[in-house]
Structures are given as C-alpha cells and as structure tokens.
C-alpha positions as CSV (number, residue, x, y, z in Angstrom):
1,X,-61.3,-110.6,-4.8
2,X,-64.2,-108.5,-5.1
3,X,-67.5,-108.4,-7.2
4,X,-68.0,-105.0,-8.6
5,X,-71.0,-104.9,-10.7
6,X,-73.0,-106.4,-8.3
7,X,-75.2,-106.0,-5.3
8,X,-73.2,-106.1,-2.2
9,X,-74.1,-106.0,1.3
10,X,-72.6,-102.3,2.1
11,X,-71.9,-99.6,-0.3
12,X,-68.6,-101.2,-2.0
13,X,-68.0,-99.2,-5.3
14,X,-65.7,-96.0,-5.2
15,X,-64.3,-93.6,-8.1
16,X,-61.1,-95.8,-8.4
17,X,-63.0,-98.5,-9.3
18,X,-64.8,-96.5,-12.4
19,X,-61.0,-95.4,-13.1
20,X,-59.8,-98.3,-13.3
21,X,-62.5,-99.5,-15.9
22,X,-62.1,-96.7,-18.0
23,X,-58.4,-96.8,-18.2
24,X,-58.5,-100.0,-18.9
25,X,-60.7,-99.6,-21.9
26,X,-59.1,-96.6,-23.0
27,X,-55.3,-97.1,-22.5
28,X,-53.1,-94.9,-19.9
29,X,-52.3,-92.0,-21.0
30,X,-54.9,-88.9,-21.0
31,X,-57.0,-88.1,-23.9
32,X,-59.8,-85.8,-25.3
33,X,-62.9,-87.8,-26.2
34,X,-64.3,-88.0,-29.5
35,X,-67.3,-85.8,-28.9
36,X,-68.9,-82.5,-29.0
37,X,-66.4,-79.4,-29.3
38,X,-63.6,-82.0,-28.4
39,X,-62.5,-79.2,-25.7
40,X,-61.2,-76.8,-28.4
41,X,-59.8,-73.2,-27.2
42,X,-60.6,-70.0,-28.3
43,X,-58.9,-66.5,-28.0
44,X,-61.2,-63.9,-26.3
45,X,-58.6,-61.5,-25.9
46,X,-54.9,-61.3,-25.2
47,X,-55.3,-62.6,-21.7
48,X,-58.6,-64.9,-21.9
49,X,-58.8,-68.2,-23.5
50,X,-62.0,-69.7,-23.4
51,X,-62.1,-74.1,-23.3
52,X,-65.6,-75.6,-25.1
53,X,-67.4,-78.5,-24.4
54,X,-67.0,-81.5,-24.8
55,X,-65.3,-85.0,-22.9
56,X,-61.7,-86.0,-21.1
57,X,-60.2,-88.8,-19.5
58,X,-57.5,-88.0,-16.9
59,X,-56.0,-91.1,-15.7
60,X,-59.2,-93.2,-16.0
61,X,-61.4,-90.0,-14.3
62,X,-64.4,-88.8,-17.0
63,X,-64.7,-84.8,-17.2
64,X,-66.8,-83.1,-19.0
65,X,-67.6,-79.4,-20.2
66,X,-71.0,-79.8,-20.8
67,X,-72.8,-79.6,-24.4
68,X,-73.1,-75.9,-25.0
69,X,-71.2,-74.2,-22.0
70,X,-67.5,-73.5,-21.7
71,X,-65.1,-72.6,-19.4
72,X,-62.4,-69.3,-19.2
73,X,-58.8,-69.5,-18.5
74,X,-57.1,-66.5,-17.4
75,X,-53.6,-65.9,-19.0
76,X,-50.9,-63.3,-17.0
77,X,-50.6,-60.6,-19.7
78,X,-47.3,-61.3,-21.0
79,X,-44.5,-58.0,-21.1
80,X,-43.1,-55.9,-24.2
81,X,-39.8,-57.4,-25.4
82,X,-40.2,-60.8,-23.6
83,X,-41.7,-64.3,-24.7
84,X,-43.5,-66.9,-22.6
85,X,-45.0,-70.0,-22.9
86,X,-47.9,-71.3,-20.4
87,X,-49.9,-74.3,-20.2
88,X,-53.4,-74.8,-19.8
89,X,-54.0,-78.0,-17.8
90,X,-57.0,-80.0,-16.4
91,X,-56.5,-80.3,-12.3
92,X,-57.4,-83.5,-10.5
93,X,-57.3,-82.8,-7.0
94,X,-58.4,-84.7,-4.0
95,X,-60.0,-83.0,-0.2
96,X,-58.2,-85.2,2.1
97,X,-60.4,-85.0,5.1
98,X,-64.1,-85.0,3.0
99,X,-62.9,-87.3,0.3
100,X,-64.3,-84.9,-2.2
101,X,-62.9,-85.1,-5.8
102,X,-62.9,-82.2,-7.8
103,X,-61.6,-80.9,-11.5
104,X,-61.3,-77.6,-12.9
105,X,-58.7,-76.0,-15.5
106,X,-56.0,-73.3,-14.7
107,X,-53.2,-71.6,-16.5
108,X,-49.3,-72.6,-15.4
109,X,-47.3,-69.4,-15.9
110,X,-43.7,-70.0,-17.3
111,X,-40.6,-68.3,-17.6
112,X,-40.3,-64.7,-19.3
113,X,-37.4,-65.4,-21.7
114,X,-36.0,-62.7,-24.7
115,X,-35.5,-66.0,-27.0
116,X,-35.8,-68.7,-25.7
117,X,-39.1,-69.4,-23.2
118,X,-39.5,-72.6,-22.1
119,X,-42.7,-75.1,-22.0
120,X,-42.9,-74.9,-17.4
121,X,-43.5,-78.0,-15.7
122,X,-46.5,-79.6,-14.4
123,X,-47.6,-82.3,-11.5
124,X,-48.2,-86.0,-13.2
125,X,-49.1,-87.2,-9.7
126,X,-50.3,-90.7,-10.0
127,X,-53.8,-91.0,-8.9
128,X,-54.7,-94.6,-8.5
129,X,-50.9,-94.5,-6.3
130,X,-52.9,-92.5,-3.7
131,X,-51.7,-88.8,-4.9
132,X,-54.2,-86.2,-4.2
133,X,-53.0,-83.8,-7.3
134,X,-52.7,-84.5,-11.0
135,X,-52.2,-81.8,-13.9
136,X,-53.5,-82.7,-17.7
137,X,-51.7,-80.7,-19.8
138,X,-54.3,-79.4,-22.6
139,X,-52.4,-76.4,-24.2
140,X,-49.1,-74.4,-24.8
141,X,-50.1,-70.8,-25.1
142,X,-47.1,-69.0,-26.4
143,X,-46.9,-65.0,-26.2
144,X,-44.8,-62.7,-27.6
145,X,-44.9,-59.4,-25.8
146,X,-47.9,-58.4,-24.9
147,X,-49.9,-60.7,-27.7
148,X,-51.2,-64.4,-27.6
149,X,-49.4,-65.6,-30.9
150,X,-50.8,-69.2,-30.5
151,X,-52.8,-71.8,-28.5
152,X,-51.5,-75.4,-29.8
153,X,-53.1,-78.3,-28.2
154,X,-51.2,-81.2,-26.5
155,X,-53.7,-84.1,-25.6
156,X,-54.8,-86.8,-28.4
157,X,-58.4,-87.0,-29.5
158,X,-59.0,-90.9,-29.2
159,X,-60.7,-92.8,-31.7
160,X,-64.6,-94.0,-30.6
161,X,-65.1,-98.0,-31.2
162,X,-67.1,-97.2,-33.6
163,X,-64.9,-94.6,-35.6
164,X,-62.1,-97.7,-35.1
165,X,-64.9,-100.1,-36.5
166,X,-65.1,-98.0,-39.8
167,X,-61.9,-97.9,-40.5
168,X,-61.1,-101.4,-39.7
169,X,-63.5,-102.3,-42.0
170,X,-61.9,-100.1,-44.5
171,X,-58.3,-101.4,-44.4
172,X,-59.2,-105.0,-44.6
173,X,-61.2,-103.8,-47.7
174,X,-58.0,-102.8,-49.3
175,X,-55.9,-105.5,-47.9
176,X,-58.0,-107.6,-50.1
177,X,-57.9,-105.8,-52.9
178,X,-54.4,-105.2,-53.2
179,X,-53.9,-109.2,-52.4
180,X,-56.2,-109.5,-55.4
181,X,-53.5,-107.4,-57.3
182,X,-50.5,-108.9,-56.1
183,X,-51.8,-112.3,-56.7
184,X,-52.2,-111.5,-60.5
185,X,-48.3,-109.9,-60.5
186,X,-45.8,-112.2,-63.3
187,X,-42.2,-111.3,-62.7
188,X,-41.6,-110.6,-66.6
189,X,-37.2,-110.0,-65.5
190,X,-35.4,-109.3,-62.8
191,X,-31.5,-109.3,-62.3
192,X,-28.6,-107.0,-62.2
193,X,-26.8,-105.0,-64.7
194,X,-23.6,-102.9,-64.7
195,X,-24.3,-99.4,-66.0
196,X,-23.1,-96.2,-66.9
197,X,-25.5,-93.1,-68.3
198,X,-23.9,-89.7,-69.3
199,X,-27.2,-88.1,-70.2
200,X,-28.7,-89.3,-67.0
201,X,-31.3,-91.7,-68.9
202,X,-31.4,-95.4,-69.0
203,X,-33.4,-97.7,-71.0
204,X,-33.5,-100.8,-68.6
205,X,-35.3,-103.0,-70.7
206,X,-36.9,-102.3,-74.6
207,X,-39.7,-103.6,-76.5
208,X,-42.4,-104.7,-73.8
209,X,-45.3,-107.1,-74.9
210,X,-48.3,-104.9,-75.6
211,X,-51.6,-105.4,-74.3
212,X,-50.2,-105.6,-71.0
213,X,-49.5,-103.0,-67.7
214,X,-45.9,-103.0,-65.9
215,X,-44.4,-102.5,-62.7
216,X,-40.9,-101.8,-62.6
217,X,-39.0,-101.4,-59.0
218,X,-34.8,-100.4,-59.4
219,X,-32.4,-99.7,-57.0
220,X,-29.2,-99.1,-56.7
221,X,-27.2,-101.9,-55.9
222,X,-23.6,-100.1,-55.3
223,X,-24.8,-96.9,-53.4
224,X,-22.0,-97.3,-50.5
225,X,-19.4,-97.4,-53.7
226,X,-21.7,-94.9,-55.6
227,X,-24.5,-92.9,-54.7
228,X,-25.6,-92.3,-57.9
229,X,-29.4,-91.4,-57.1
230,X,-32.9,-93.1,-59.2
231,X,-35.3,-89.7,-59.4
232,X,-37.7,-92.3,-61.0
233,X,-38.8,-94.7,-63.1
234,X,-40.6,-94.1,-66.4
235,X,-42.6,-97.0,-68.7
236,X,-44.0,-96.0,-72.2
237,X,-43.9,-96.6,-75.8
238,X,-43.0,-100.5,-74.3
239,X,-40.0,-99.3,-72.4
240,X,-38.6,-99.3,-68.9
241,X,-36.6,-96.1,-68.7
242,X,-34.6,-95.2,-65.5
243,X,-34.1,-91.6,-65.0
244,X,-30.8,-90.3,-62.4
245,X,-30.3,-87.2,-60.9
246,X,-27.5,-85.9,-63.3
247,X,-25.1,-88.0,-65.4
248,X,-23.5,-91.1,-64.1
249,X,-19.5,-91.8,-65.1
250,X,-18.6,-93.9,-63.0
251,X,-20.1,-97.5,-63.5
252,X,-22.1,-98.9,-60.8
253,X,-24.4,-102.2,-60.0
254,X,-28.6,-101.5,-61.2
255,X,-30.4,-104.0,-59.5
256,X,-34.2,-104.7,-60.6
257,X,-37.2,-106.8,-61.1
258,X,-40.3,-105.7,-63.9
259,X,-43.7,-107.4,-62.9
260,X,-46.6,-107.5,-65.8
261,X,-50.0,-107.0,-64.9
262,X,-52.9,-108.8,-66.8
C-alpha cells in the first residue's frame, strides 16, 4: 500500500496515479469536459478543420486546448467521384527512453469508397496496461468528392457535479409532486368489456360525476387475436370515449381502469 497525498520520503507520485484518480471520478470511457468551447470543430476550408478550446479526459489523462486558442487538423483533400470518411482523434503517446508524455490531435485517413466509405480504425491501447499509444476518437469527417459535407462529433460531454446537482434536485422535485398526484388518484371503474365499434368510436363509460377530473388508461386486451389499434382516448361532456384506427368487426377484449382526480 502506498500513501499518495502525502509527504513521502522520495518523489513517489507519477501521471498514473492522477489517472487513476480521475478515472475513477469520472468513469472509463473518454469524454469532453463540460467547459469552455467543449472542443467544438470548425470548417476553415475543404481540407482544414480547426478544434477550440476547451477540456478532455483520455483514459484518466486531462488535456486541454487552452481558453481562447485552438488547434488545426489537416484533412487529405478528398477526390471527384469518391467518398471518405476520416477521424479526428486525440493521441496519447508515450517517449520510452525519456518517459515524456505527450498529446496532440491528428487526422486518420480512411478508405476512398464510390458508396459505401467506411468509419477506419483507430489504436484503443490501454494506457494504465503499460501501452505507449492511445487514439481518442473526437470526429467523423465525411467528404464527398472534393467537399467536407460534415464534421459529426463522437465523444460525450460529461455532466459537471454541479450540473448533476441541479438536476438531481429537479427530479426529486417532481417525484414529489407527481406522488402528491398519485396519492389523491380514486379508481372510479376498472374491468373488462367485450366490444365491437363500426364507426371506430366507443363510449367506454357515460355520464361522469361533475365537478371532478379523469384519467382514463385502455388497452387492448386480445391484440395477439386482434390488433385492433386505440389512436386515443378522449373524456368530455362526462364521457370516456375510445377512439380506434378504423372500424372494428370483429369483437375483441377492452381492458381498462378510469381514476378521478379531486
């Protein structure tokens, strides 16, 4: 065992150890950070795409474009006639006799194809396994002939804490509230009923008490025998009317429950 965060009697804390922190925190998989630009790319021209700031995690390693600057990514100039996808990745790499880690982005050329081009391969090399080389995919550029048609990003933005504390906050706001709901829900009648409707329109149940707001959920109980379908479910003038998609001949099971609402 080993003591990071703390004074030791040689120098005992490396980049692995920072990796390991972060990717615990954050999960395992790569991802753009919540901040600045959030690395967004931008078409200069039909063989330049340039990256903007802002903050990644590749397999527990922080990168960052800093606030303000960016970074270009040349793009081979695609052909007339043919398509081609590319990537844009983040490298990790790795100096194996200085020990120096470095990261940088580059373009991954793929196949020319007439129809079909397809999305080229990259090296997931497992950095905290010892491998000196690791590509982040960050972007499928597709061309079309000569012409960048599109730059779609493939990473996931992750949520901040604090983002995840807002919205936390939020559902359990309407968890309450809808218990509050349910909790004032009276099943008014529920059961089954054997139907038929020509004219497509049923009147499940008539004369409602007024004064009160209803919930009606219907389903189709035969729908292996009959797949007669419900388009929906109307309530006014105190009835519960179940509209089908066309008529329906052929009788069938209409299973349902209608809830009143103080």
């Amino acid at each position: 065992m080993e003591l990071i965060t703390g004074v030791g009697a040689t120098d005992h804390i490396d980049s692995q150890d920072d990796a390991d922190f972060q990717r615990a925190i954050t999960g395992q998989d790569n991802y753009v950070l919540n901040i600045g630009r959030k690395m967004k790319a931008e078409l200069l021209s039909n063989n330049v795409v340039r990256v903007h700031d802002g903050s990644l995690i590749h397999q527990g390693r922080h990168v960052i474009i800093p606030e303000g600057e960016s970074e270009e990514v040349t793009i081979e100039y695609g052909t007339q006639g043919e398509k081609r996808i590319d990537l844009i990745v983040s490298v990790y790499s790795k100096d194996t006799k200085s020990g120096i880690e470095t990261e940088f982005l580059k373009a991954i050329k793929g196949t020319p194809s007439v129809d079909s081009p397809a999305i080229p391969s990259h090296i997931d090399g497992n950095i905290r396994a010892g491998d000196i080389y690791s590509e982040f995919p960050l972007y499928k550029v597709t061309l079309d002939g000569i012409n960048i048609v599109s730059i779609d990003p493939l990473y996931e933005v992750l949520t901040s804490m604090a983002e995840l504390k807002t919205m936390t906050d939020e559902l359990n706001r309407n968890l309450e509230a809808t218990k509050n709901n349910l909790s004032c829900l009276q099943v008014l009648e529920c059961g089954s009923k054997i139907i038929t409707t020509p004219d497509g329109l049923y009147v499940l149940k008539g004369d409602l008490p007024e004064g009160r707001n209803y919930v009606a959920h219907v389903i189709n109980g035969d729908y292996n025998a009959n797949s007669a379908k419900i388009e929906k479910v109307i309530i006014q003038d105190n009835n519960v009317v179940v509209q089908f998609v066309g008529a329906v001949n052929n009788p069938f099971r209409l299973n349902y429950v209608i809830f009143s609402v103080p």
